[in-house]
N, C-alpha and C positions, 0 to 999 in steps of 0.2 A: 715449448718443446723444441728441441734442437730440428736444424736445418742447415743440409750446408751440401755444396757443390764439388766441394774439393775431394779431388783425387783422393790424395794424400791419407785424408783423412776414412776414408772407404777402406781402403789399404786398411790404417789401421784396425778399424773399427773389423773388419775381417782376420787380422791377426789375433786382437783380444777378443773374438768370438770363437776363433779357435781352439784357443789356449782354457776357454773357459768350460767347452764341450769336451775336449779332452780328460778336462779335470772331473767334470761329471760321468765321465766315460767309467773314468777309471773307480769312483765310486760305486755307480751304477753294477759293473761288475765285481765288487767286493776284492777290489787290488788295495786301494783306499777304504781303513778298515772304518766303521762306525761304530762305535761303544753305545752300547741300551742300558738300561738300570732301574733299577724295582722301584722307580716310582713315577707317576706320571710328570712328562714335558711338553708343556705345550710354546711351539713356537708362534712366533709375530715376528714378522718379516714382511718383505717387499722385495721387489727383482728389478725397482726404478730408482736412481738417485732422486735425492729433493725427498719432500715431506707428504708422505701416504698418510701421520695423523699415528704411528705405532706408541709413543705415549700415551696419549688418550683412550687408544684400545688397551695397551697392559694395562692403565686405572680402571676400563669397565672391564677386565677377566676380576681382578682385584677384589672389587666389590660385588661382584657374584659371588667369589670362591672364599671371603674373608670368614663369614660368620661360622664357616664348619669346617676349615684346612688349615691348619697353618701354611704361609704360602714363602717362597723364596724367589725375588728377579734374579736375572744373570744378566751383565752388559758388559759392553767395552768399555761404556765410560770414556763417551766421544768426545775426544780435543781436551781431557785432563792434564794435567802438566805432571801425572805418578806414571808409574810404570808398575808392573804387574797385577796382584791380587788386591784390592780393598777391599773391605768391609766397612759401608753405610753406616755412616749414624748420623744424627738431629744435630752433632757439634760438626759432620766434614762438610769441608767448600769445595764450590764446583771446581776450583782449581785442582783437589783433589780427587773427587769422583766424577765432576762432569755437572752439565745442569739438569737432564734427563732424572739420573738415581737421586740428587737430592731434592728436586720436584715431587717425585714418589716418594721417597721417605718420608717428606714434612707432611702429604696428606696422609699417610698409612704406616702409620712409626712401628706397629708390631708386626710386618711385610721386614723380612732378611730381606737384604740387598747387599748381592756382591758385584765386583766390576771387574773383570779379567778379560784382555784377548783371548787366552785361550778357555775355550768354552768345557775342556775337558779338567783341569785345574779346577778351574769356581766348581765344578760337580763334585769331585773330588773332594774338594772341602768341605762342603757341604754334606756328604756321604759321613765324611769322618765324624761329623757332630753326636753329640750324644745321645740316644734313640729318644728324650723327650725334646731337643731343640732343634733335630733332626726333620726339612721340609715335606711336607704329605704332598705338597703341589710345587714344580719349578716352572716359572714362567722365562722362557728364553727370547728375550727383548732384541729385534733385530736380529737373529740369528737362521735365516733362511737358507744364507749364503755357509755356513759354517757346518759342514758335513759329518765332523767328526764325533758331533753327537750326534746321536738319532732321537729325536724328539716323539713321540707318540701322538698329537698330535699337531698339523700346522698350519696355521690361519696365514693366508696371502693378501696381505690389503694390497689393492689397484685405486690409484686417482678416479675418479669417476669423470676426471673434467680432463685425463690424460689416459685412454684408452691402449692397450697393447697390443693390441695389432694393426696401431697407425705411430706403434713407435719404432726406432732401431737402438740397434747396440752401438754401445758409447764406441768413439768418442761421437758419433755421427749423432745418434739420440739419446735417449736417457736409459738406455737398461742395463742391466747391469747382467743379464743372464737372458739368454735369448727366450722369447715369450712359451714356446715350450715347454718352460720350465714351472710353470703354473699348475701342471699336472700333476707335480709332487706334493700339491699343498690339499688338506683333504676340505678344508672350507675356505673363500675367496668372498673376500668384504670390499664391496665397492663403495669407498668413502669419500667424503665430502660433496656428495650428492646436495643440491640443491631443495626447499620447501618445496618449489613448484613442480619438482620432473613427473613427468605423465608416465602413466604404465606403457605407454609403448615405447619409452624410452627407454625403459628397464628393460621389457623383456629383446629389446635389438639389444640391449649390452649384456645382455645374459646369452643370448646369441650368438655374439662376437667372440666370446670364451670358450665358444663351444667346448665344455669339461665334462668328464666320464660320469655315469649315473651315480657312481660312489660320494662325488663330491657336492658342494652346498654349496650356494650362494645367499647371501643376504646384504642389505646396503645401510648405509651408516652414514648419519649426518654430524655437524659439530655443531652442539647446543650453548650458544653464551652466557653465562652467569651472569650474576651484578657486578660493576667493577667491585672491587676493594684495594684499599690502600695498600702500598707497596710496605710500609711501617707494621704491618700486624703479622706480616712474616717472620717478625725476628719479635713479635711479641707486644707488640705497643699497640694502644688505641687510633684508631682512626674514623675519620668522618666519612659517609655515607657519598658517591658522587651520582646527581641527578640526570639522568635523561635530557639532553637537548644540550648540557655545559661544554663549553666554548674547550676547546684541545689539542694538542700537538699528540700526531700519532708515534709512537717507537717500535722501531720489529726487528727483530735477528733471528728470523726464524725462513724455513728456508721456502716456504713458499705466501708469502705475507697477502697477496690481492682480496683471499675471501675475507681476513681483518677488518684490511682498509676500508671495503667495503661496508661493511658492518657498522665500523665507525659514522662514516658518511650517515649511514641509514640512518642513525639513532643519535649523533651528536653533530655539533659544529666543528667539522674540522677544519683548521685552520693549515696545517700542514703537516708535512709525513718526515719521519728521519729513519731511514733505510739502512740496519750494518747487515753485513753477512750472515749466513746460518752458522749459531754457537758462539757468536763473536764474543771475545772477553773484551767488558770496557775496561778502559785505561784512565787514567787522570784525563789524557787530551779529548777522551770523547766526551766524560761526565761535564767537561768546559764549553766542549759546542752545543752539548744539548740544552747546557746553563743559557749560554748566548743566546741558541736560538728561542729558548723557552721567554727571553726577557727580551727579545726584539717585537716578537708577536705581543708579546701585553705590552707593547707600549703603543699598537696600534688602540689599543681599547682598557688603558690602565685602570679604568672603574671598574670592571667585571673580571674574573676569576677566570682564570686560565691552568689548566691542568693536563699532564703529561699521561697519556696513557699506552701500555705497550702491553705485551704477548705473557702468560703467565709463566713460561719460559723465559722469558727476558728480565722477568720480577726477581726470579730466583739468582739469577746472573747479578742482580744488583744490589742484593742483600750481603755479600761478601762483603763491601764497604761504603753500606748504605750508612751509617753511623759517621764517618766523614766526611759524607757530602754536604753542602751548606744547606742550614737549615730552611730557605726557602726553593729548595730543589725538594729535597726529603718530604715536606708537602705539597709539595704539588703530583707526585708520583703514584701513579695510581695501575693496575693491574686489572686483567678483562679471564678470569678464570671461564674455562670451557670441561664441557663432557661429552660423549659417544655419546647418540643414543641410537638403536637398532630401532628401524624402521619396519613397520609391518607385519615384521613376527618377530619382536622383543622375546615372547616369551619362550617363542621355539631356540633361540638364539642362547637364551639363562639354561634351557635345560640340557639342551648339546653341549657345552660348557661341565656343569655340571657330573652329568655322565662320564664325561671325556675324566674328571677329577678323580671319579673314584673306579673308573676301568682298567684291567690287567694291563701293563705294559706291554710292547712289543718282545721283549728280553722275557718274561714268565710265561708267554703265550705256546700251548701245545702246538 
């Protein structure tokens, strides 16, 4: 979490909390209009920069809502090199949609996914379709901050390990909307909770939100899969990687420590290669990771050395996984994760649910 002493920066940080009360002001009061629509939206957002984990919660709305809704994402399709409206599919690259939407597309291929900044466009498109291709459920992926729809309704994930009211507004801390702003959202998931947190750790953090009786809380961990080869993304066989095999960690993802750790727990890490969140590789990086991937096995060239990174970073590297050399291409391997709601799973499926097939905001008497 940010910290800092400077003036300057308080200044700012008091400007853009200005400018962003303002803007809520002027929604708040119906000057800034919000468009509703006859069918249910649920949003997934956050009010912190860095990584709340809102992929992994759109994939568990996903597979709640998949077996009896047709369902549609909405995103920006963050750091894409398109500009305007896309429409998802099994053949676009992240360069064109983003690594987020084609993540979900490749596990939920009958999931529409559109990518638009504006949030009122992808609706509209979507509206247009024709009443049998037309979405029963739109899930608005990051879209807390984006006013101009009104979603019915909006899940607020909070760090569990970065509390909001021991943060500030950027540029000072990480928020991006003064903590306040929590009150808009009608259920609040505190994610990446730890195995071992004690219930009195919950109920001070459920404390510390103090949120109106309307609202819900529940908390949410990241569950690790087995790895899988990074090659069965685009379709190819690959071999099984065992518990305890020697590795070079990979992450561009924006908040990487619970990874690492994880690695550490359950394998021999040998060392970490750290890019930024979203980062696109380039020739010069799939080089250093080559380098460094054949410096480390020449510490121990009899035993098997294998690259593991973020299943966001897998997707990033199937763009031009077929030109890397083919002893990169095996050794690459991938750590698939899921949500899972802790302690009332089920209360959590059937709010959900409800929420799917309840009247809109916009038909409500």
């Amino acid at each position: 979490m940010k910290r800092s002493n400077n003036p300057l920066l308080y200044l700012l940080s008091w400007l853009y909390g200005s400018g962003v009360n303002l803007r809520n002001f002027l929604f708040n009061q119906g000057i800034f209009k919000q468009q509703t629509y006859p069918i249910p939206l649920i949003c997934v957002g956050n009010i912190t920069v860095g990584g709340t984990g809102k992929t992994p919660h759109v994939e568990l709305l996903i597979s709640i809502l998949r077996s009896r809704h047709r369902i549609a994402v909405i995103s920006r399709g963050y750091k894409r090199k398109t500009r305007g409206l896309q429409e998802v599919s099994l053949s676009s690259t992240v360069s064109e949609v983003g690594d987020e939407p084609k993540q979900i597309k490749q596990k939920y291929p009958e999931v529409r996914f559109v990518v638009d900044g504006n949030r009122r466009r992808a609706m509209a498109y979507l509206m247009s379709l024709p009443p049998h291709e037309r979405p029963e459920v739109v899930l608005l992926d990051d879209g807390f901050q984006h006013r101009y729809v009104h979603p019915s309704f909006s899940i607020l994930l909070v760090d569990a390990q970065r509390e909001l009211h021991e943060d500030r507004l950027l540029p000072v801390g990480d928020l991006r909307e003064p903590s306040i702003a929590r009150y808009r959202a009608d259920c609040i998931v505190l994610t990446k909770c730890p195995k071992d947190m004690q219930p009195i750790t919950l109920r001070i953090m459920q404390r510390n939100l103090a949120l109106y009786p309307h609202q819900r809380i529940f908390f949410s961990r990241i569950d690790y899969q087995k790895p899988r080869a990074v090659c069965t993304l685009i379709g190819e066989e690959g071999t099984p990687l065992e518990e305890g095999a020697r590795l070079l960690g990979l992450s561009g993802i924006a908040s990487p420590e619970p990874f690492f750790a994880y690695l550490r727990e359950h394998y021999e890490l040998v060392d970490t290669l750290v890019y930024r969140d979203h980062h696109h590789f380039r020739d010069r990086d799939y080089e250093a990771i080559l380098s460094a991937w054949r410096e480390a096995k020449a510490s121990k060239p009899s035993e098997p050395l294998y690259i593991l990174c973020t299943e966001k970073d897998a997707v990033r590297l199937t763009d031009h996984f077929r030109e890397l050399p083919a002893e990169l291409q095996q050794a690459l391997y991938y750590l698939p994760i899921e949500t899972q709601i802790l302690y009332r799973p089920e209360e959590f499926r059937q709010m959900i649910e409800k929420v799917a097939i309840a009247l809109p905001h916009s038909l409500r008497s």
